[in-house]
C-alpha positions as CSV (number, residue, x, y, z in Angstrom):
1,X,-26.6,6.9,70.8
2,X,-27.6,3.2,70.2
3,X,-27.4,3.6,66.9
4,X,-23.7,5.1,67.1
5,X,-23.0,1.8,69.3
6,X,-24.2,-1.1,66.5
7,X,-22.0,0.9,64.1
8,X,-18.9,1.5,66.0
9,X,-19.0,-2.5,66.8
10,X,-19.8,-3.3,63.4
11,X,-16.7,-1.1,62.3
12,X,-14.5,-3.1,64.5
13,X,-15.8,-6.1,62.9
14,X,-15.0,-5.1,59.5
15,X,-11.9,-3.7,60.7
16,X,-10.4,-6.2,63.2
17,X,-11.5,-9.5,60.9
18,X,-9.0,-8.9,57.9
19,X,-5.9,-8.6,60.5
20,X,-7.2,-11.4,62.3
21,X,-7.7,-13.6,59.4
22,X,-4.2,-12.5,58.0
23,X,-2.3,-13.1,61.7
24,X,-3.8,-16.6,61.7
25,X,-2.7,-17.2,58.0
26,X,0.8,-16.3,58.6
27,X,1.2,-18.2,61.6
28,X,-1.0,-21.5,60.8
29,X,-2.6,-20.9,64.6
30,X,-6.4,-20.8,64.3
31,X,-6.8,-20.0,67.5
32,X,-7.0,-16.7,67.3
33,X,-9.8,-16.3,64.9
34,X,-11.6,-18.8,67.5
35,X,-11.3,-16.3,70.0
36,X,-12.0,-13.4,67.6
37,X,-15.4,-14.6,66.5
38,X,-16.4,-15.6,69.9
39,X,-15.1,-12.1,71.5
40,X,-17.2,-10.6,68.8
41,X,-20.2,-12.3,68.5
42,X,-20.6,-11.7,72.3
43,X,-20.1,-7.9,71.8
44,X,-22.6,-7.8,69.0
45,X,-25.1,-10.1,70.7
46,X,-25.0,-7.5,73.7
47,X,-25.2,-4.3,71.9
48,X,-27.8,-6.2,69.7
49,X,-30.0,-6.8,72.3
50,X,-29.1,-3.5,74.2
51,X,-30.9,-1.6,71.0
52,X,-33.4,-3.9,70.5
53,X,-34.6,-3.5,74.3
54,X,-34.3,0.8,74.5
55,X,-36.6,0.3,71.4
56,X,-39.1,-2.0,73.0
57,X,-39.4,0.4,76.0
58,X,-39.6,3.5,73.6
59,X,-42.5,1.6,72.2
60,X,-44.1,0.8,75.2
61,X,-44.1,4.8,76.4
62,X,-45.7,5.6,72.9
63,X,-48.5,2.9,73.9
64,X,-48.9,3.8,77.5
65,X,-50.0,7.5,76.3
66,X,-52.0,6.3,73.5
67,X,-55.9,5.9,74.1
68,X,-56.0,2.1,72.9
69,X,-53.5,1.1,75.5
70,X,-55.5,-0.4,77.7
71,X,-56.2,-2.8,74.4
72,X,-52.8,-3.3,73.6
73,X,-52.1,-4.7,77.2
74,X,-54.8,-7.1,77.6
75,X,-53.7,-8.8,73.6
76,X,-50.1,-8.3,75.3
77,X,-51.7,-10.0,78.1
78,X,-53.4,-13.1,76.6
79,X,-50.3,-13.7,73.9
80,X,-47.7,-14.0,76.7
81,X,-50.1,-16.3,78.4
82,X,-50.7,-18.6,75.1
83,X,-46.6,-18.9,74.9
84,X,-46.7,-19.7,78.3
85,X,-49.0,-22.3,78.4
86,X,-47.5,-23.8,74.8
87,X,-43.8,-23.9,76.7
88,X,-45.5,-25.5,79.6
């Protein structure tokens, strides 16, 4: 299903960006392709990260039931302490 989300975005990209681009050519008023590319680079950016996050906790489940797990979370562990300290 979050697959059928990127592409039905991505579709309304491609099919909303000609018209858009047309409209604003017609009647010299940009502003509309401002708010276009705004309106969907914020509904990309969320279904973007909404994929990319069901993934990571698919992931994570695989891990959890594998027997190196316990590995996986201490190198988890120790990385997320190394950004840490270097944003610090």
């Amino acid at each position: 299903m979050s697959k059928r989300i990127l592409y039905v975005v991505a579709l309304l990209v491609l099919a909303l960006l000609p018209v858009v681009v047309v409209v604003s050519l017609v009647t010299g008023d940009s502003s509309s392709l401002t708010q276009y590319v705004i309106g969907v680079f914020a509904v990309a950016s969320v279904a973007t990260g909404f994929y990319f996050w069901k993934a990571k906790n698919e992931n994570l489940h695989k891990y959890k039931d594998a027997e190196d797990y316990t590995a996986f979370n201490k190198r988890l562990e120790e990385e997320l302490k190394k950004l840490g300290e270097d944003n610090g």
